[in-house]
N, C-alpha and C positions, 0 to 999 in steps of 0.2 A: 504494500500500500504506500510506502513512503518513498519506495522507487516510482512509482507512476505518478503519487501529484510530483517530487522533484520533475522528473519529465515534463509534465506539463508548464511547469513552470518555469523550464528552460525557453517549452515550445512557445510560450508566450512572450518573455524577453525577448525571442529570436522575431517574431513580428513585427513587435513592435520597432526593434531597431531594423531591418527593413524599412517600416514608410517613413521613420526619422530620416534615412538616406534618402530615399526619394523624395520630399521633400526640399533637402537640402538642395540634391540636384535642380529642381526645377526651378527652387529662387534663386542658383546662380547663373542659369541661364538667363534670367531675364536683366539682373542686375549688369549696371557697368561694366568696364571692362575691369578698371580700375579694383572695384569690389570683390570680381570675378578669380584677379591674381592674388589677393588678398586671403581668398576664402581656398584657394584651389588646395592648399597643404591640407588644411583643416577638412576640405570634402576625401579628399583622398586617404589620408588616416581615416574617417569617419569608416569610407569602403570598407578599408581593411580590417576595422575591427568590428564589422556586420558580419564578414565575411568569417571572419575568426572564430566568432560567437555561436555561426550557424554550421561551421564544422562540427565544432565540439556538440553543439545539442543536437545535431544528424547523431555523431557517436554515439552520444545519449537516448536517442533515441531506437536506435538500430541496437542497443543491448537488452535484451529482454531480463524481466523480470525474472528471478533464479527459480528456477523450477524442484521441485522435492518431490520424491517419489520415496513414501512411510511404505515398508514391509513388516506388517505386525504379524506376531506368529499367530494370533487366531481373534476371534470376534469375542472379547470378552470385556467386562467393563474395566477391568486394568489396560488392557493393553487400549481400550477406544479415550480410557483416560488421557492417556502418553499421548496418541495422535492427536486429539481434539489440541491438546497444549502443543504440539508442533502446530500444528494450522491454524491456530491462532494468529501466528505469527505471518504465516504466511498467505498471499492473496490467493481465495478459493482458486482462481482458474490454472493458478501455475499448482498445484499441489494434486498429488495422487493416490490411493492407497490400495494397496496389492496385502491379503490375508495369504501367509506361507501355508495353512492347512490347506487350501482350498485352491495353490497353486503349484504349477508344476516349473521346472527349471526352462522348461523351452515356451513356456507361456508367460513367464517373466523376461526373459531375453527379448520375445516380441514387443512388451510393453517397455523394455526400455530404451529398442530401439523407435519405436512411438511414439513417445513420451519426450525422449534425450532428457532428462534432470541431469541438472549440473551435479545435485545432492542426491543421493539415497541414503534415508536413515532406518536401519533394525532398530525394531522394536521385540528384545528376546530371544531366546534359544535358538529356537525351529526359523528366525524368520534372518537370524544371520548364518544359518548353517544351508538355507535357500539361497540369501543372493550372495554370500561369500563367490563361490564355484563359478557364480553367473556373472558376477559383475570384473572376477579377475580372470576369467578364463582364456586360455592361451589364444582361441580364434575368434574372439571379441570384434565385430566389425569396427568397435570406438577407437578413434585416434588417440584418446586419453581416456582410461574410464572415470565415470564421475567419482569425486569425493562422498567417500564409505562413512559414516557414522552411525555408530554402533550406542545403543542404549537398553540397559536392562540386562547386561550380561555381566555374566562373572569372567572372573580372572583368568580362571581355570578352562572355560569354554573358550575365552578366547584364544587362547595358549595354542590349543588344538585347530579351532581354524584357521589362524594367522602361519602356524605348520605348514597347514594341510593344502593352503592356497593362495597367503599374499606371500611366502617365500617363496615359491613354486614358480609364480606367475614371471618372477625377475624382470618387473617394469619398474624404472625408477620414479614413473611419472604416479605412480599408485599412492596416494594419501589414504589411511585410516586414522580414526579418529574415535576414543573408545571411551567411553563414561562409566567404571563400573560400578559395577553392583556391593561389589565387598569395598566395608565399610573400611580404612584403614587401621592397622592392626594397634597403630597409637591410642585411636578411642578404645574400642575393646579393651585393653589395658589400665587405660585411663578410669574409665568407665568400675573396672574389675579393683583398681585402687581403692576408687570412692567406695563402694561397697563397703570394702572390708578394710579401713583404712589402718586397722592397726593391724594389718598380715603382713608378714616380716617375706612370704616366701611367695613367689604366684605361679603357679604350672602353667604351662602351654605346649597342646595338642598341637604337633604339626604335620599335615598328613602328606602325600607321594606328589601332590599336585602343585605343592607351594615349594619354594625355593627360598628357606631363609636360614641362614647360615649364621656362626657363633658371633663370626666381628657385626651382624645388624641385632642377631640380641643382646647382645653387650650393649651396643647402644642405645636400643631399646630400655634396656634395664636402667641405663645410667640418667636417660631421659626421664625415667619415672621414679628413681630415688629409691628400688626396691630390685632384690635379686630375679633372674627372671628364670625356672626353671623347663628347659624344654621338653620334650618329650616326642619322639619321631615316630611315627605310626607309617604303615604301608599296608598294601592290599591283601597282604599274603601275610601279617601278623595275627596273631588271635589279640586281639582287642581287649581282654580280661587283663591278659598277663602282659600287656604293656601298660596299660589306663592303671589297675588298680594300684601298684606302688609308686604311678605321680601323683594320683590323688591321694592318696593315703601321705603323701610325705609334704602336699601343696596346704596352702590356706584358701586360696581362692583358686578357682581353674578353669581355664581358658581356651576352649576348643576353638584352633581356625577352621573358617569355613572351606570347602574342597569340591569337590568332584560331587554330583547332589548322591550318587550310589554310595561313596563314601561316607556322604554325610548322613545318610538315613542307617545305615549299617554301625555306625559309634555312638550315636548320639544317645540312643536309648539305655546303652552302657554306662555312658557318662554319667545319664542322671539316677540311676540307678546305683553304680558306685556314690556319687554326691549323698544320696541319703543315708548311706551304709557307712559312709566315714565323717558324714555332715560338716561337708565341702560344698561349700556354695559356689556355683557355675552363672558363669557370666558367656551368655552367647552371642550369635551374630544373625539370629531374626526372632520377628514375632514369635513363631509357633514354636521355637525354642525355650522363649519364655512360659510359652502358653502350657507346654510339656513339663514343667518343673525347674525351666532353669529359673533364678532369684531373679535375673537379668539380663536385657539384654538390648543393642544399640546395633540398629540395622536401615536399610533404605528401602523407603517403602515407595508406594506407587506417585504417590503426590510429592515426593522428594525426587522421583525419577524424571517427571511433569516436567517441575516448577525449573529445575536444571536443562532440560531440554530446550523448553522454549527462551528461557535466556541467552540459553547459546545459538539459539538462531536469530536472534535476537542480535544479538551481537555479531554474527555475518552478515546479516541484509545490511548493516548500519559500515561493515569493514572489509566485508568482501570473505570467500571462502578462505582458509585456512592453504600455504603449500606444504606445512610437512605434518607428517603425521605424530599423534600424541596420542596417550595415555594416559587419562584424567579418573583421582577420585570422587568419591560424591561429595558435592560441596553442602549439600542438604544431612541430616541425620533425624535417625526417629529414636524415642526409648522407649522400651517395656517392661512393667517393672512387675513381678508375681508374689505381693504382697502372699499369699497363701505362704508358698515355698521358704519364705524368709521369716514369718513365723516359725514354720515348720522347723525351724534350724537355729532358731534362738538369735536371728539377726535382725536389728533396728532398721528401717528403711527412711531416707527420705524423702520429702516430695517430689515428683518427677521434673518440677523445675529446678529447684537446685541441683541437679544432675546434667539438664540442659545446661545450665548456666558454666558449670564449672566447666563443662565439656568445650561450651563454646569459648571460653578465656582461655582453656587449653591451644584450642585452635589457633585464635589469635596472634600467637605465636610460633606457630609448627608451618614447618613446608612438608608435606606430607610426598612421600620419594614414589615413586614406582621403579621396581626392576625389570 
């Protein structure tokens, strides 16, 4: 919208300087000679800077409004949340939306040679594990393919399609652009401090997906003023005999989030050990909370929204992005299981003062992606 009244308001100073020239010309046609040689610098600059003016708002005008084609992975009111706040931003007629359940990889190829968006933004699993393939594939009719923006996906997913098909593709011209899901592993800890602030010790689940090594929990630890104990989990461990003497040796405990098969398969371990050794679990969504953990600091659907359309937001105003990044969520939600925290003889605060500290935390932090 704010590309096309600028346009129009190029196309209108470009008129108007137009009959201001002509004008000019006609009263020095009539005038003296004298006036004539007088005025002839001043009509001639005049030309030139009609001329100049009506370059540039041709330009202006011969560039179309950016186009965005949303790939939600299905018709649900999360994923129609996410789009409605992309579209917001952008004018109905340039904007498109293609559902991944209910489309095929050669029927998306058609639409987006149809279509040309400058933008394609995933919305979710299924619907970047759809136009990944499609949008960098090696016989691509596009001279450039558009700029990828990816929303609502984890770390870990991406990990696998960025694998599977933008290193594959070896275009250099290929921008991704990835907002995720997991919450940075700063809050989670931050969050697991406030909890239980006088635990001297904090475990942390780390499973086959994630990549974080002794010198970032070291810093990790030193950022937060407390030891950070880890604990390495894999697909092929039994889950008892590695979970039970971190938690049994931890004050608070801190599963990262992973793989979703992985994370369905520990998690009900974890909360299960948590009450047998009454270890309070500090998680990384709702239904984590909602399962028994005390707490938990995750990105929900109106944090995935209200970030989305910002950052489109911020391109129609500065133009697309040329290289590609890897952004956390700049949004956060808390949940807090007042029940479970009874349950274990721990105090809770208000869920504002958790926001609060969370966000003074931030304030301060550059939160790193690897």
């Amino acid at each position: 919208m704010e590309s096309t009244v600028a346009t129009e308001v190029w196309h209108n100073s470009i008129v108007r300087a137009r009959h201001l020239t002509v004008a000019g010309l006609s009263i020095g046609a009539t005038c003296k000679a004298l006036i004539a040689t007088l005025l002839c610098s001043a009509v001639l600059l005049s030309l030139c800077s009609a001329a100049a003016a009506s370059d540039r708002g041709a330009d202006l005008a011969a560039t179309p409004p950016q186009r965005v084609l949303f790939v939600a992975s299905k018709d649900t009111s999360i994923y129609r949340q996410i789009v409605t706040a992309g579209q917001s931003v952008v004018a109905g007629e340039n904007s498109a939306v293609v559902l991944a359940d209910q489309t095929t990889e050669s029927a998306l190829r058609t639409e987006l040679a149809r279509f040309a968006p400058a933008l394609v933004v995933t919305v979710g699993t299924a619907a970047a594990q759809l136009a990944y393939p499609v949008v960098f594939a090696a016989d691509s009719p596009a001279a450039k393919p558009p700029l990828l923006l990816s929303t609502l996906l984890t770390r870990s997913a991406y990990q696998v399609f960025a694998e599977r098909y933008v290193a594959t593709a070896n275009r250099s011209d290929a921008v991704v652009v990835v907002q995720f899901l997991d919450q940075p592993l700063q809050r989670q800890l931050h969050l697991a401090a406030l909890v239980m602030p006088e635990a001297e010790r904090i475990g942390l689940m780390v499973g086959p997906s994630t990549a974080l090594g002794e010198e970032q929990i070291s810093r990790l630890a030193a950022e937060l003023g407390k030891p950070i104990a880890p604990v390495y989990l894999s697909a092929t461990d039994n889950p008892i005999r590695v979970l039970e003497p971190a938690l049994a040796a931890s004050e608070v405990f801190v599963p990262l989030a992973d793989s979703r098969q992985f994370n369905l398969a520990t998690s009900r371990w974890i909360l299960q050990l948590s009450y047998r050794y009454r270890r309070p679990v500090v998680g990384y969504s709702a239904s984590y909370a909602d399962a028994g953990a005390v707490a938990a600091v995750y990105t929900s659907a109106e944090d995935v929204a209200a970030q989305l359309a910002a950052t489109l937001s911020q391109w129609q105003r500065e133009g697309l992005p040329e290289q590609s990044a890897q952004r956390p969520p700049q949004q956060f939600s808390i949940s807090l299981n007042h029940a479970a925290a009874a349950a274990l003889d721990i105090p809770l605060a208000d869920q504002s003062y958790y926001r609060r500290e969370l966000e003074k935390s931030d304030s301060g932090a550059a939160y790193e992606l690897d």
